[in-house]
C-alpha positions in Angstrom: 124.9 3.1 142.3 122.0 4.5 144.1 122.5 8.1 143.0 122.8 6.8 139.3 119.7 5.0 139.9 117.9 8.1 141.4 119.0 10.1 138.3 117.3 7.7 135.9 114.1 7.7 138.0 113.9 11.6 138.2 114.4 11.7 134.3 112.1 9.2 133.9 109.4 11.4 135.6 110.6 14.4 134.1 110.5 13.3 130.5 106.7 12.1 131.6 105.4 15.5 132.4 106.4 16.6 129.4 103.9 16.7 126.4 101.8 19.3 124.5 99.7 20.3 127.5 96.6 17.7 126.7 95.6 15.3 128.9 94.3 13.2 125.8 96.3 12.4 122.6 93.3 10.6 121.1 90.0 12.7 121.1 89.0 9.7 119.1 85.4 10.3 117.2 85.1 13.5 116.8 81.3 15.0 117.1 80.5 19.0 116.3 77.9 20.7 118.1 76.2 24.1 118.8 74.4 26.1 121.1 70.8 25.9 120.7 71.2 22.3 118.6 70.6 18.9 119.9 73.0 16.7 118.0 72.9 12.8 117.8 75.6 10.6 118.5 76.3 6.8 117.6 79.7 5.0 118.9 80.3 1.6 119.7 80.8 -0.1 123.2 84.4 0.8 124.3 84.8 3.9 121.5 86.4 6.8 122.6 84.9 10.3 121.5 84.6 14.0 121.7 81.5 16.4 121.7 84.0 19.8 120.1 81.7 22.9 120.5 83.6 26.4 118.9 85.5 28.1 121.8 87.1 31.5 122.1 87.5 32.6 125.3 89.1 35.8 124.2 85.7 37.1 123.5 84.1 35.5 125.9 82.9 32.0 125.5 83.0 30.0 128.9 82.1 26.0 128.0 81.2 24.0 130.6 80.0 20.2 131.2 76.3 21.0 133.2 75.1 17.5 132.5 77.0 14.5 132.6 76.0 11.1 130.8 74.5 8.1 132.7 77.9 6.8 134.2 76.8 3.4 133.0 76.4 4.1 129.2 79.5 6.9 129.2 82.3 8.1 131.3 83.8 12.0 130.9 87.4 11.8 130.7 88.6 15.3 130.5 88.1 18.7 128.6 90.6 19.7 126.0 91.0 23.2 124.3 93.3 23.7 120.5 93.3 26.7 119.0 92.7 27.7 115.7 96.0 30.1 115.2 99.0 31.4 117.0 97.6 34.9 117.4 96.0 36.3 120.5 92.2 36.1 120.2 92.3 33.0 118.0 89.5 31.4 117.9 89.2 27.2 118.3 87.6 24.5 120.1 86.4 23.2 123.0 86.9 18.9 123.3 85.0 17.5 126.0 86.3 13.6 125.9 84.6 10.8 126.7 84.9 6.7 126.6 81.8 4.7 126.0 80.7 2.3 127.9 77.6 -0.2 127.6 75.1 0.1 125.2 72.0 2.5 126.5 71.3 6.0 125.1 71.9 9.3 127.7 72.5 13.1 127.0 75.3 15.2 127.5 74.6 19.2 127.9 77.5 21.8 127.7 77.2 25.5 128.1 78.5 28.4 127.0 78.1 31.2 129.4 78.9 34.3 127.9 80.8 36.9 129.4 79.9 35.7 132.7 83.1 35.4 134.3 83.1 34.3 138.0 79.0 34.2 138.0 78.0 31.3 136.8 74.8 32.4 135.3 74.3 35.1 132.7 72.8 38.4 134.0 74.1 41.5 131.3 71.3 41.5 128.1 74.2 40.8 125.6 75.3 37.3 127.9 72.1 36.2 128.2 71.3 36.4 124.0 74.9 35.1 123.5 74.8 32.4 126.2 73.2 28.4 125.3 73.3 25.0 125.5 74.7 22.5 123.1 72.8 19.1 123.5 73.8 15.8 122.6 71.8 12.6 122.5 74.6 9.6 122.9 73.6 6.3 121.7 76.2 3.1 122.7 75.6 0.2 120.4 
């Protein structure tokens, strides 16, 4: 009895981990951005959404979350990636995932460092023209 029982839990688990590799199935509202843009966003109190920026980091695009919301207005819950095409070097998207809060307004900056790899800050001519920032302005009603 206990071994059966033992089996059924470590399937249980098992079948758990498996899943399509995203921490997230709902990216919920879905918000597109750029570097070198401030975009606006409205969602309601308890909304889930995403801030997707274009990502290929075949070529060399690095995203990263550099300023995160006012905890009490928005709360990051994790960074997705999907690609655009089986081939190597598809391009895609970058998901950043968020819930919202309370109602209040805050920003959210993400950036792309270029070509940077372990340095965290551009220093080649061609990474610093290619690297930015996509802003967005988050308002909770």
């Amino acid at each position: 009895m206990k071994r059966t029982w033992a089996a059924a839990v470590l399937l249980a688990v098992g079948a758990a981990g498996c899943g399509a590799g995203s921490a997230v199935s709902d990216y919920g509202t879905v918000v597109k951005g750029a570097k070198g843009r401030t975009t606006q966003v409205e969602v309601g109190q308890g909304d889930r959404f995403s801030l997707v920026v274009p990502d290929n980091p075949s070529v060399g695009d690095n995203w990263s979350l550099v300023e995160v919301p006012d905890a009490t207005v928005a709360s990051f819950i994790s960074e997705e990636h999907e690609s655009e095409g089986d081939a190597p070097g598809s391009g895609g998207a970058g998901y950043f995932v968020f819930n919202a809060k309370r109602p209040g307004t805050t920003e959210v900056k993400l950036f792309n460092c270029w070509r940077c790899g372990a340095e965290k800050t551009p220093s080649a001519p061609d990474s610093v023209r290619e690297s930015g920032t996509a802003i967005f302005t988050i308002t909770v009603k």
